[in-house]
C-alpha positions in Angstrom: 15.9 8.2 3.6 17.9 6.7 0.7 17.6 4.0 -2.2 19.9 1.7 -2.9 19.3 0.4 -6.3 21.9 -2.7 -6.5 23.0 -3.3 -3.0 25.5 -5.5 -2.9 25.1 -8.2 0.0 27.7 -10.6 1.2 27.2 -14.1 1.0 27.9 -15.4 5.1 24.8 -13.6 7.0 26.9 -12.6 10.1 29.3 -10.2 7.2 25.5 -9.3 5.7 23.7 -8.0 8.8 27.3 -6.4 9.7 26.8 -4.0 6.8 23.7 -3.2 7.3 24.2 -1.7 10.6 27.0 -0.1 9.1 24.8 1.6 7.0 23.0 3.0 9.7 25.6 5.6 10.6 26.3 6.4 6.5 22.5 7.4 5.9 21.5 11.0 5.5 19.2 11.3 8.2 18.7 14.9 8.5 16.3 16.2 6.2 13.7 13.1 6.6 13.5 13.4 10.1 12.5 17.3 9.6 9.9 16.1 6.8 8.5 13.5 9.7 8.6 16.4 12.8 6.8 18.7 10.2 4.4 16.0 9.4 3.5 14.6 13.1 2.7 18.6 13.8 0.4 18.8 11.1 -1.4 15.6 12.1 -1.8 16.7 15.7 -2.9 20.1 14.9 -5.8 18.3 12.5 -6.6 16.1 15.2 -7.0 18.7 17.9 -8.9 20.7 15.1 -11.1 17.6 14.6 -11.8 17.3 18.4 -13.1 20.4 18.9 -15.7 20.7 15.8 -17.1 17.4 17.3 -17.2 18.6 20.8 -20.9 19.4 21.3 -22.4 22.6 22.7 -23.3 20.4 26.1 -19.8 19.4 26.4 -18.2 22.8 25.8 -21.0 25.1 28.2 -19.8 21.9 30.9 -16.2 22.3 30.5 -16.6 26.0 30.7 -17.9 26.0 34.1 -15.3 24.4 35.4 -16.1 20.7 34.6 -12.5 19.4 33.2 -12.0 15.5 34.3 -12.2 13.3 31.6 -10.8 15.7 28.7 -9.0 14.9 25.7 -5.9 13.9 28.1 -8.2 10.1 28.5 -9.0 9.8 24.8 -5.2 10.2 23.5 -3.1 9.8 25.9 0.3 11.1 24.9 -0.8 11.2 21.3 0.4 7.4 21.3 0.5 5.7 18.5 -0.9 1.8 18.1 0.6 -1.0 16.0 -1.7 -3.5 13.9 0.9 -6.0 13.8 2.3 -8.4 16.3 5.5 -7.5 18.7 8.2 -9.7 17.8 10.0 -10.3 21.1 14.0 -10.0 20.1 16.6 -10.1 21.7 19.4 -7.8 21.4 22.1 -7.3 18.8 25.3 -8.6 19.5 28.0 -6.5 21.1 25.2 -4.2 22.2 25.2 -3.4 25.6 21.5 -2.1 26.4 19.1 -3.0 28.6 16.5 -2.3 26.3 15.4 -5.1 23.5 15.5 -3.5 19.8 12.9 -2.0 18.7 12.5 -4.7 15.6 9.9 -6.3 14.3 8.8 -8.2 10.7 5.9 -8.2 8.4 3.6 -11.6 10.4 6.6 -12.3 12.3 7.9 -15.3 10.2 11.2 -16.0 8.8 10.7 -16.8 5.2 10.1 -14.7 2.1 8.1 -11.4 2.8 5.9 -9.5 0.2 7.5 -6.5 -0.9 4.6 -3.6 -0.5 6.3 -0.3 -0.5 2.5 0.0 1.3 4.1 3.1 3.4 5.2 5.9 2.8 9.2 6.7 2.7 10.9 10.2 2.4 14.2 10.1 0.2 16.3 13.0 0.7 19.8 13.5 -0.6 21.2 15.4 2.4 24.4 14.5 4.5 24.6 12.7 8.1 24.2 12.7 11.3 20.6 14.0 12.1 20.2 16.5 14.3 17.1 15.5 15.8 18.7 12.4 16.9 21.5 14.3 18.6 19.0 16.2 20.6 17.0 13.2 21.8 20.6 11.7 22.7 22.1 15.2 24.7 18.2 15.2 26.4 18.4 11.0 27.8 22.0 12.2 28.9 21.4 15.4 30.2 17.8 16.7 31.6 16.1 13.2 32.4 12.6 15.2 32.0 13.5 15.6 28.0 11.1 13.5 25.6 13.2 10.6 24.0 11.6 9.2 21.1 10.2 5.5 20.7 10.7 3.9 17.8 10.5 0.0 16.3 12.2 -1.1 12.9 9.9 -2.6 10.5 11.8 -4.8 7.7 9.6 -6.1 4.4 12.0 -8.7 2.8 11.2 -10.3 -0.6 13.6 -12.4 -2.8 15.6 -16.4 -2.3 19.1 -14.6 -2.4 19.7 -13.4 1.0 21.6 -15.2 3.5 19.2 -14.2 6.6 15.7 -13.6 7.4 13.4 -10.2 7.8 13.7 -10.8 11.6 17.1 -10.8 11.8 17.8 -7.8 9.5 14.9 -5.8 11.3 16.8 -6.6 14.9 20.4 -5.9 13.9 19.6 -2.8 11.5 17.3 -1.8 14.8 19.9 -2.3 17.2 22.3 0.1 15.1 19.5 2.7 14.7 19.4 2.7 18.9 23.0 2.9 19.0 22.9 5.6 16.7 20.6 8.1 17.9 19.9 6.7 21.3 16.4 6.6 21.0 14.6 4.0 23.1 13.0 0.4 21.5 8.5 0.1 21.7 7.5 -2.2 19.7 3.9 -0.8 19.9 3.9 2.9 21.0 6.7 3.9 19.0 7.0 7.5 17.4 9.2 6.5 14.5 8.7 4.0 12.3 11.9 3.2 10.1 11.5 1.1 7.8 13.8 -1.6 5.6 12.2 -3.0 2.8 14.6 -5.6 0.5 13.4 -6.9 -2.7 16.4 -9.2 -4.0 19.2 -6.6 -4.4 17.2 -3.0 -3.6 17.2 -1.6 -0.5 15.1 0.9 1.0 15.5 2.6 4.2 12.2 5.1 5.0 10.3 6.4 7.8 6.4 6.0 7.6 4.4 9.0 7.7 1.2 7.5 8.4 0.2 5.2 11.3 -1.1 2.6 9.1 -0.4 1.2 6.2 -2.1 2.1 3.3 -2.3 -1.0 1.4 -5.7 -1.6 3.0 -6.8 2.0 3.0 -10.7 2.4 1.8 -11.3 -1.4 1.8 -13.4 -3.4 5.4 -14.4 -6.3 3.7 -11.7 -8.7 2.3 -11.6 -11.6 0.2 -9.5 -14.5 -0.5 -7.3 -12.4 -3.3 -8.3 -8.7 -2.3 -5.5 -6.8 -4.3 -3.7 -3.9 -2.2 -5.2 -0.3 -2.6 -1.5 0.8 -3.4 -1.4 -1.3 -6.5 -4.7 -0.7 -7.2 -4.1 3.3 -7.5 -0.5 2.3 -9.5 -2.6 0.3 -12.3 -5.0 2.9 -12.5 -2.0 5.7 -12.7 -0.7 3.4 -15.7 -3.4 4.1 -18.0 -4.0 7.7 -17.2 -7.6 8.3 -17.0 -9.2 11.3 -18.5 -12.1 13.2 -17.0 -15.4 11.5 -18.2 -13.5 8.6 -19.0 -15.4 5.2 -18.2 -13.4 2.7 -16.9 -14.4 -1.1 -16.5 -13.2 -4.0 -14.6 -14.8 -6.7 -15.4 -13.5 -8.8 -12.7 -13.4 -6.7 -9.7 -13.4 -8.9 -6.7 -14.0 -6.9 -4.2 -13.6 -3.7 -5.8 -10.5 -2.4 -4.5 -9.0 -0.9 -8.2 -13.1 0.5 -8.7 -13.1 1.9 -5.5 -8.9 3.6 -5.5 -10.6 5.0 -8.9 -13.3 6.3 -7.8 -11.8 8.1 -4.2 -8.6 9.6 -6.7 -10.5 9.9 -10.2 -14.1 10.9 -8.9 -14.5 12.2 -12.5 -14.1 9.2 -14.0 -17.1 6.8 -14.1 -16.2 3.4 -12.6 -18.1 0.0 -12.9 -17.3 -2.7 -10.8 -18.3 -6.4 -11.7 -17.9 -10.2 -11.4 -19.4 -13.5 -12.0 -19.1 -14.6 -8.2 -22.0 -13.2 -6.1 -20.1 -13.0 -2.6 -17.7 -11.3 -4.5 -19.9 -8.6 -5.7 -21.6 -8.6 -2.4 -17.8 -7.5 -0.7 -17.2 -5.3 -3.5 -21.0 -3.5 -2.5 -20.4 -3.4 1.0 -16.9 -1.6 -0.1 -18.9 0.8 -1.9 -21.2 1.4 1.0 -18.5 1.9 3.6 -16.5 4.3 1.2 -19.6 6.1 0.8 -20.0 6.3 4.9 -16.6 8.0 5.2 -17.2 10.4 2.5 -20.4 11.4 4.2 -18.7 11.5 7.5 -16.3 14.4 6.0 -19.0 16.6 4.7 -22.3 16.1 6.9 -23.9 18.9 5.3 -24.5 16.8 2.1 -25.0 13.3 1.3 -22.0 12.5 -1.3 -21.7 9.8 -3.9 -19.6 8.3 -5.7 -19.0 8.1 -9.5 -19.5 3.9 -9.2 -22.0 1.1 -10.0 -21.1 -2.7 -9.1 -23.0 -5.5 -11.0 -22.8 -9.2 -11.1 -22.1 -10.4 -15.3 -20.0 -12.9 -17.1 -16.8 -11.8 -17.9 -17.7 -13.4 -21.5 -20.7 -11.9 -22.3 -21.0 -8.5 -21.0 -23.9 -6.3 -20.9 -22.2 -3.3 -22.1 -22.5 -1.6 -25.1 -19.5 -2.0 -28.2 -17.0 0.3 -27.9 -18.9 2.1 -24.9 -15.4 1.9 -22.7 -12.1 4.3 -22.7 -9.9 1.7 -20.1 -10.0 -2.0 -18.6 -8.7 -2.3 -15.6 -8.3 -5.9 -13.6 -6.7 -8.3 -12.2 -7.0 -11.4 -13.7 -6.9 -14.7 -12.3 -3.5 -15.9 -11.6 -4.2 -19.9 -11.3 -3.7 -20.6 -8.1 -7.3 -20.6 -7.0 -8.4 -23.1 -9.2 -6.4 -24.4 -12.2 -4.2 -22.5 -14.6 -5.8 -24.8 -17.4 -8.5 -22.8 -17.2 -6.8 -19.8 -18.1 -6.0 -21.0 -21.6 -10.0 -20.8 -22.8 -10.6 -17.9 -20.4 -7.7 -15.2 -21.2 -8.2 -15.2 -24.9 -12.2 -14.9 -24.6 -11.4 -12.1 -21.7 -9.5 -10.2 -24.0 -12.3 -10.3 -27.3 -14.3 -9.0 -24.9 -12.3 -6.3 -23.8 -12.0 -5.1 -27.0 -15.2 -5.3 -28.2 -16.3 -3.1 -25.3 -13.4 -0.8 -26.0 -13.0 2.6 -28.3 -11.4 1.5 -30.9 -7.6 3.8 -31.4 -8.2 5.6 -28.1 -9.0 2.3 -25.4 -6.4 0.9 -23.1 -6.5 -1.9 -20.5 -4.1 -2.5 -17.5 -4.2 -6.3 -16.8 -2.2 -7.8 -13.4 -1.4 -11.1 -13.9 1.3 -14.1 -12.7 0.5 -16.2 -15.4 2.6 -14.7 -18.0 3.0 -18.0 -20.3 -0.6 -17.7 -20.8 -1.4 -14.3 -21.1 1.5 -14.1 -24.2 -0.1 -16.5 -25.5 -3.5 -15.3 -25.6 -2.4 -12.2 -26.9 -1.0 -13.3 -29.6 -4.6 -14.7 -30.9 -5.8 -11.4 -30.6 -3.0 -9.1 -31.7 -5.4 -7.6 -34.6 -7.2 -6.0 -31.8 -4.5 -5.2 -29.5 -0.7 -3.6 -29.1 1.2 -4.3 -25.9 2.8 -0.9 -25.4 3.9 -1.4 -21.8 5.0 -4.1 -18.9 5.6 -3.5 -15.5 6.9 -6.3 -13.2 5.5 -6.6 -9.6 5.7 -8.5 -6.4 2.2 -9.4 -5.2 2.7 -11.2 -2.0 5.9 -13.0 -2.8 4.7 -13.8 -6.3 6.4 -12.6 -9.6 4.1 -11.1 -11.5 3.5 -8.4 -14.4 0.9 -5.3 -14.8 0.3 -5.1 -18.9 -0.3 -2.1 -20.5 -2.1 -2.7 -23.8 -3.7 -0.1 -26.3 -6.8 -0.7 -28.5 -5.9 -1.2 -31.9 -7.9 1.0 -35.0 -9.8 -2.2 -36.1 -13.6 -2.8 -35.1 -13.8 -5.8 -33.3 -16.8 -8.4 -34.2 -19.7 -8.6 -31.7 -20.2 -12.7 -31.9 -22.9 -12.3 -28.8 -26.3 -14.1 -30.5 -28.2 -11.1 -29.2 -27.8 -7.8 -27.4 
């Protein structure tokens, strides 16, 4: 809807969530809410479309003569919509006078810093006001009581130590306005609209999803302790634009959520995928396999595959080839699993081997860290081999971190392995 790029928040919290339902009623809300009724159409019409490829001959020749209970009408009812998270019980805004509770809830439902995903979707427009859709759903509640009024539930995603309230409390008031506003009625779990509020220190956001889920998770079942979101998986991977045939590593892949974004959005890329922890390369497989499953699910007429290998190595001492690889791609450890010590003697030996797997003048590698003391550090040692051109800062669950894009430097780099 819009973004606000140095929003200005007042230090008491009552003033602060004042403004933001204030802001409610200043938003151009027009043109995103077209952009979402355009979408939801498109989805339905793909999802009837689905249902009736999959409907069997049997089923059809049944339904055909005469046989109708138990149709589509049981298996979506109302095209309703579920919510993975939690309902957050809340109760109204102040000076609201509604009987229904806001449609509000919070990333887990706790009042303290929230990660910052920008996991779904938003659509900015630069239109002006009052939305017309919502003036339709309000003259329809008023008027003909058999009109549709849409459902929807406020989703805030609040990261940064300056604000004066919590994600709760922004989600409920900013909800409560949004109500007010359009006169839509509060469901926490089958909503139609999704609006969401995400505040990182002083940017705001204010979206509406256009997916039911979010996509951080998309094309990953099997998690780990540190699985790294799809979304920033595919940013990282956009960083260091791969070229078709280009072979791109990471050597510690967890459970293969950047090999896997690679290989769904760059399938002619060729991925590997590895790691020195066996249940991590065991996740990272089953990944693979499950990816693989969906791919044949879209096309049963042929068994697909993907462009991607996962192997268990030490990150030291790997078994490829010198200057075999056009881009590194990881996410290295950040120390808080274990003991940022180690990460003095294991970022500079990380990055030799980088580069001695990498093209010389042509490779890149995009490395995610938090432990930015020790990866400038380390590069330093091994600024013969290579050139920090970029850095991108990120919030990764709360934590400060940077994405580093680095380019292979002209110079060979020496293979000190004792044998191949």
């Amino acid at each position: 809807v819009q973004e606000f790029k140095d929003y200005q928040f007042k230090e008491n919290k009552e003033d602060a969530l004042k403004d933001l339902e204030d802001l409610v009623k200043k938003l151009p809300w027009t043109d995103p809410l077209k952009v979402w009724e355009l979408n939801n159409s498109l989805k339905k019409k793909k999802t009837k479309r689905k249902k009736h490829n999959l409907q069997s001959p049997a089923s059809r020749g049944k339904l055909s003569d005469g046989g109708e209970e138990g149709g589509a009408d049981q298996n979506n009812p109302n095209d309703q919509e579920d919510c993975a998270q939690s309902p957050v019980a809340l109760e109204a805004a102040g000076g609201q006078d509604t009987e229904h509770p806001q449609g509000v809830t919070s990333r887990n439902g706790v009042e303290e810093e929230e990660e910052e995903d920008g996991e779904q979707p938003d659509v900015r427009a630069e239109a002006q006001a009052s939305s017309e859709s919502g003036s339709k759903a309000g003259e329809g509640q008023a008027g003909e009581g058999e009109a549709k009024v849409l459902r929807f539930r406020v989703t805030c995603n609040r990261a940064g130590d300056k604000h004066s309230f919590t994600s709760n409390e922004a989600a409920r008031d900013f909800g409560g306005a949004v109500q007010e506003h359009f006169q839509w009625k509060a469901d926490m779990t089958n909503f139609d609209v999704e609006v969401l509020l995400n505040i990182h220190s002083s940017e705001v956001v204010v979206g509406i999803a256009l997916t039911e889920e979010s996509l951080h998770r998309r094309n990953i079942t099997h998690f780990g302790p540190t699985t790294l979101r799809s979304t920033l998986a595919y940013g990282m991977l956009r960083l260091c634009d791969p070229q078709p045939t280009d072979i791109i590593v990471d050597p510690m892949c967890g459970t293969g959520a950047i090999p896997i974004e690679g290989a769904a959005e760059w399938p002619c890329c060729y991925h590997i995928a590895g790691d020195n922890n066996p249940q991590a390369v065991k996740r990272a497989a089953n990944n693979i396999s499950s990816l693989l499953r969906k791919n044949e699910s879209k096309d049963s007429s042929a068994a697909l595959g993907a462009p991607l290998d996962v192997i268990q190595w030490d990150i030291c001492r790997l078994p490829l080839r010198t200057g075999s690889v056009d881009v590194v791609v990881t996410d290295m450890p950040f120390g808080k699993i274990g003991s940022k010590k180690k990460n003095w003697d294991l970022y500079p030996a990380c990055l030799m081997e980088m580069g001695r797997i990498c093209t010389p003048g042509t490779g890149r590698a995009v490395l995610l860290t938090q432990d930015k003391k020790c990866f400038a550090k380390a590069l330093s040692r091994v600024g013969h081999i290579w050139r920090r051109a970029q850095t991108v800062w990120v919030n990764v669950g709360g934590l400060h971190a940077a994405v580093y894009l680095l380019r292979r430097t002209p110079e060979p780099a020496q293979d000190t392995r004792p044998f191949w």
